[in-house]
KEMARVEX-637966 format. One record per residue: y, z, x of N, C-alpha, C, CB in turn; residue in one letter; residue number from 1. Coordinates in Angstrom, 1 decimal. Glycine has a CB too. Example, Ala and Ser with C-alpha at 12.3 -4.5 7.8 and 13.67 -1.06 7.14 Angstrom:
2
{{-5.7 7.8 13.2} {-4.5 7.8 12.3} {-3.3 7.8 13.2} {-4.5 9.0 11.3} "A" 1};
{{-2.2 7.1 12.8} {-1.1 7.1 13.7} {0.0 7.9 12.9} {-0.6 5.7 14.1} "S" 2};
This chain:
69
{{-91.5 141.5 146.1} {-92.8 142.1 146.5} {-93.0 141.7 147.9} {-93.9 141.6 145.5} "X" 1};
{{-93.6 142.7 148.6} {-93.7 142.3 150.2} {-95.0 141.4 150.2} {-93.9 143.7 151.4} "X" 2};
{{-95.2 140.6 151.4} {-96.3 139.7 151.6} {-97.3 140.6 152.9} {-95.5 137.9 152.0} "X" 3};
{{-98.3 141.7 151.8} {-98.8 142.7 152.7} {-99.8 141.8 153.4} {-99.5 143.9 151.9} "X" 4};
{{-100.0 140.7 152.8} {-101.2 140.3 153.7} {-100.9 139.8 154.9} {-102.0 139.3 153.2} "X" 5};
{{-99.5 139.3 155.3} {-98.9 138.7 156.2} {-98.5 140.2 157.3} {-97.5 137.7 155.4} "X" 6};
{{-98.0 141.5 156.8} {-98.0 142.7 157.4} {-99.1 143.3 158.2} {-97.7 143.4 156.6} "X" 7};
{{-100.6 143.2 156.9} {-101.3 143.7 157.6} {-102.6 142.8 159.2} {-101.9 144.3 156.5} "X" 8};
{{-102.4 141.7 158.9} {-102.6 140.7 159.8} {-102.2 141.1 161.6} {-101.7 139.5 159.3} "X" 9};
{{-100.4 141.1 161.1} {-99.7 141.5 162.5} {-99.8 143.2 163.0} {-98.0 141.0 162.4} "X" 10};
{{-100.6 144.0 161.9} {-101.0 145.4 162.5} {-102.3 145.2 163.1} {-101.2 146.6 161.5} "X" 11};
{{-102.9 144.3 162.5} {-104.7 144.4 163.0} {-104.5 143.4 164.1} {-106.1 143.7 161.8} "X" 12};
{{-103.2 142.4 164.6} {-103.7 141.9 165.3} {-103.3 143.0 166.9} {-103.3 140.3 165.1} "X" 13};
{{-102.6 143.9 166.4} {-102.3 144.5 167.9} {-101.0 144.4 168.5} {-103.1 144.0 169.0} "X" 14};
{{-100.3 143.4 168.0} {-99.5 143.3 168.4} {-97.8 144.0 167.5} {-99.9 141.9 168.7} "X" 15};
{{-96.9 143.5 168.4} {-95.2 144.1 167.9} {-94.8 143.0 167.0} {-93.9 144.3 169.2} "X" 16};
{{-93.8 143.0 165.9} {-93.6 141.7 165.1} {-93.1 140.5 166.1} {-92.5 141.9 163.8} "X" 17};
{{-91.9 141.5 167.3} {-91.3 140.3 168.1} {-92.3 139.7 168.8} {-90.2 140.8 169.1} "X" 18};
{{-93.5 140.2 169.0} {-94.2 140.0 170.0} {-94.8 138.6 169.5} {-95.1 141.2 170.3} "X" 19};
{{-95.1 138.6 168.0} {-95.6 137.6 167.3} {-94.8 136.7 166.4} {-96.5 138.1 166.7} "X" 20};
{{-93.5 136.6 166.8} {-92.9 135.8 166.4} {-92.2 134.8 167.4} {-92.2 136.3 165.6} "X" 21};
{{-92.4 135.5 168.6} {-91.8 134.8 170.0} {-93.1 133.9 170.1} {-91.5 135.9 171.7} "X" 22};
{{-94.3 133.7 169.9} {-95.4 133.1 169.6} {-95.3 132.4 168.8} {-96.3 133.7 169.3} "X" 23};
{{-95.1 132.7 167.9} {-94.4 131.7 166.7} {-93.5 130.9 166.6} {-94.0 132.1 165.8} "X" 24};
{{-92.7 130.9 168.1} {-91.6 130.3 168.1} {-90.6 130.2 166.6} {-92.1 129.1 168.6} "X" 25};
{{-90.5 131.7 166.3} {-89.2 132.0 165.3} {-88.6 133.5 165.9} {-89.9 132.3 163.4} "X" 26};
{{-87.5 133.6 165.2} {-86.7 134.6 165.7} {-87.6 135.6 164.6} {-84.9 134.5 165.6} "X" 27};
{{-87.4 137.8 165.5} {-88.3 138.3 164.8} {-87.4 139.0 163.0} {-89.0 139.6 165.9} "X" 28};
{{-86.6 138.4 163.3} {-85.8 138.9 162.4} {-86.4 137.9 160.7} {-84.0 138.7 163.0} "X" 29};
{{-86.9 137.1 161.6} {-87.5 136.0 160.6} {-88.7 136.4 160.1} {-87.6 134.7 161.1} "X" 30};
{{-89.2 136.9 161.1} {-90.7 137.0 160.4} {-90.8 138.9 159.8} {-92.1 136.7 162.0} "X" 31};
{{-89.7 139.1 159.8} {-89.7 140.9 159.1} {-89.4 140.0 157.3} {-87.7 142.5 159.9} "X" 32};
{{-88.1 138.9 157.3} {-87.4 138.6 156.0} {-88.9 138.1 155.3} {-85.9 137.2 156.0} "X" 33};
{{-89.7 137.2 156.2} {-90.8 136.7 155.5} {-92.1 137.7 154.9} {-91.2 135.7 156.5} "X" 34};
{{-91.9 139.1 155.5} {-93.2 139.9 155.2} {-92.2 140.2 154.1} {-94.0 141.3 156.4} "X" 35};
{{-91.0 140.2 154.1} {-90.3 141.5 152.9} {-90.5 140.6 151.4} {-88.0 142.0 153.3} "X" 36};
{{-90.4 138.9 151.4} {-90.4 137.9 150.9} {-88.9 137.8 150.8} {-91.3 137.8 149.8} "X" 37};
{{-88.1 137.8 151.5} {-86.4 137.6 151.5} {-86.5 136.1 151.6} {-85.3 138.3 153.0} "X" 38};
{{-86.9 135.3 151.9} {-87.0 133.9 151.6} {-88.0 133.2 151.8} {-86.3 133.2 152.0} "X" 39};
{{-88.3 131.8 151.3} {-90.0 131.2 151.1} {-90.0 130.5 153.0} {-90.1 129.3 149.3} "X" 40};
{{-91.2 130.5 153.1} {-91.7 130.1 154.3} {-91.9 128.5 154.4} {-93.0 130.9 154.5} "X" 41};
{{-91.2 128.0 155.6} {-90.9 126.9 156.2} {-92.9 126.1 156.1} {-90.1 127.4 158.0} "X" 42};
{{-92.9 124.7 156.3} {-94.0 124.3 156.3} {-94.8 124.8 158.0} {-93.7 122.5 155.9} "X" 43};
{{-93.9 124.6 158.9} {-94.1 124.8 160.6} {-94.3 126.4 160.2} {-92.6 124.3 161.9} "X" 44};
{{-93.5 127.0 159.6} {-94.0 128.6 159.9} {-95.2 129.0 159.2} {-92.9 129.7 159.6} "X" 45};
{{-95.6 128.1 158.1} {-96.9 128.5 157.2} {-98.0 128.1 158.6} {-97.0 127.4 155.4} "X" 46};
{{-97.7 127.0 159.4} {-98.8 126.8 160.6} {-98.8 127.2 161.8} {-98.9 125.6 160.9} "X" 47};
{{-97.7 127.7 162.3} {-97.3 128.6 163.2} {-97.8 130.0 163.4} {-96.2 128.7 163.1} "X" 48};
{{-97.5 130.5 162.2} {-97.9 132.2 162.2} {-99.3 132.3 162.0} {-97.2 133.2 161.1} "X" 49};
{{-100.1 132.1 161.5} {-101.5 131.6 161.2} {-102.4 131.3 162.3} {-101.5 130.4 160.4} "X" 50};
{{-102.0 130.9 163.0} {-102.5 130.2 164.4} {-102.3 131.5 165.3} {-101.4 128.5 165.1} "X" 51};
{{-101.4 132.1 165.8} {-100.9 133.2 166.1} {-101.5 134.2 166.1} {-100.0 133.4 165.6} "X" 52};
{{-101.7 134.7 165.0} {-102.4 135.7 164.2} {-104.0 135.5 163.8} {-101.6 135.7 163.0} "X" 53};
{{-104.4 134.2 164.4} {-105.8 134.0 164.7} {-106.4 134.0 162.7} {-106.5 135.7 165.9} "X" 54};
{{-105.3 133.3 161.6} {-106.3 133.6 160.2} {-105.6 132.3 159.9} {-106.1 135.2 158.8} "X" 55};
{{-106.5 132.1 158.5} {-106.4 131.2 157.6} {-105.2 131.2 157.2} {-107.2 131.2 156.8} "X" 56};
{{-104.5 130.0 156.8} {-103.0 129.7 156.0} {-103.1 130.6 154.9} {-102.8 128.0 155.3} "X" 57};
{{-104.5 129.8 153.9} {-103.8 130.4 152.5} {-104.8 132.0 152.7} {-104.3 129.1 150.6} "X" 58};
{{-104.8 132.7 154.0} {-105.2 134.5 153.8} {-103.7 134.8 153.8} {-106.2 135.6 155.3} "X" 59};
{{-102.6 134.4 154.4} {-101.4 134.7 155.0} {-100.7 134.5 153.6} {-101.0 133.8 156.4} "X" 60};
{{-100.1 133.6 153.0} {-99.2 132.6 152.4} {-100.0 132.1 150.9} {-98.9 131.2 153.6} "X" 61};
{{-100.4 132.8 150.6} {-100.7 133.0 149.1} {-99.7 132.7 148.0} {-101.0 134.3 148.9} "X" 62};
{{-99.9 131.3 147.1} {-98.7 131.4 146.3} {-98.5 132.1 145.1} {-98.4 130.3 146.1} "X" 63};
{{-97.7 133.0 145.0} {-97.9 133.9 144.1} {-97.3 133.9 142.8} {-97.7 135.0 144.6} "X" 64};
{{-98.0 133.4 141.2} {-97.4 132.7 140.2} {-96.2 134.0 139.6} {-98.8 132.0 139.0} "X" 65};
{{-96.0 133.5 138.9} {-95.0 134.2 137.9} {-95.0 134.7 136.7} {-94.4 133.7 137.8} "X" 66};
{{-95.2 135.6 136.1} {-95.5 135.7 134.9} {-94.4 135.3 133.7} {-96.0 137.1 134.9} "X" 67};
{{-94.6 134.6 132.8} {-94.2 134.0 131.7} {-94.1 134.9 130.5} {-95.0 133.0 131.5} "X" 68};
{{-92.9 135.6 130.1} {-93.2 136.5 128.9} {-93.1 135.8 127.7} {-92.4 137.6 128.8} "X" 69};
């Protein structure tokens, strides 16, 4: 499942992903795997992109449970 909240953030903020991941000091290839959820987010990039992107940690980085059948 993609992490839309983290997508729609970097549309409203105006900016390009590279644009806000050179800000973030991560490569943008990183911050596309992290909207797609291709792997869990670093403690520095949960504080990094947030700051960046002008929002709150947990608007961004929501942890999202699992369902138990």
């Amino acid at each position: 499942m993609n992490n839309i909240d983290l997508w729609l953030a970097v549309l409203q903020r105006g900016k390009k992903n590279y644009e806000v991941a050179t800000e973030a000091k991560i490569h943008a290839t990183n911050l596309s795997q992290l909207i797609n959820n291709h792997y869990p987010q670093t403690i520095k990039q949960k504080q990094e992109i947030p700051n960046v992107l002008q929002r709150a940690m947990n608007e961004l980085f929501k942890d999202r449970l699992k369902e138990v059948a």
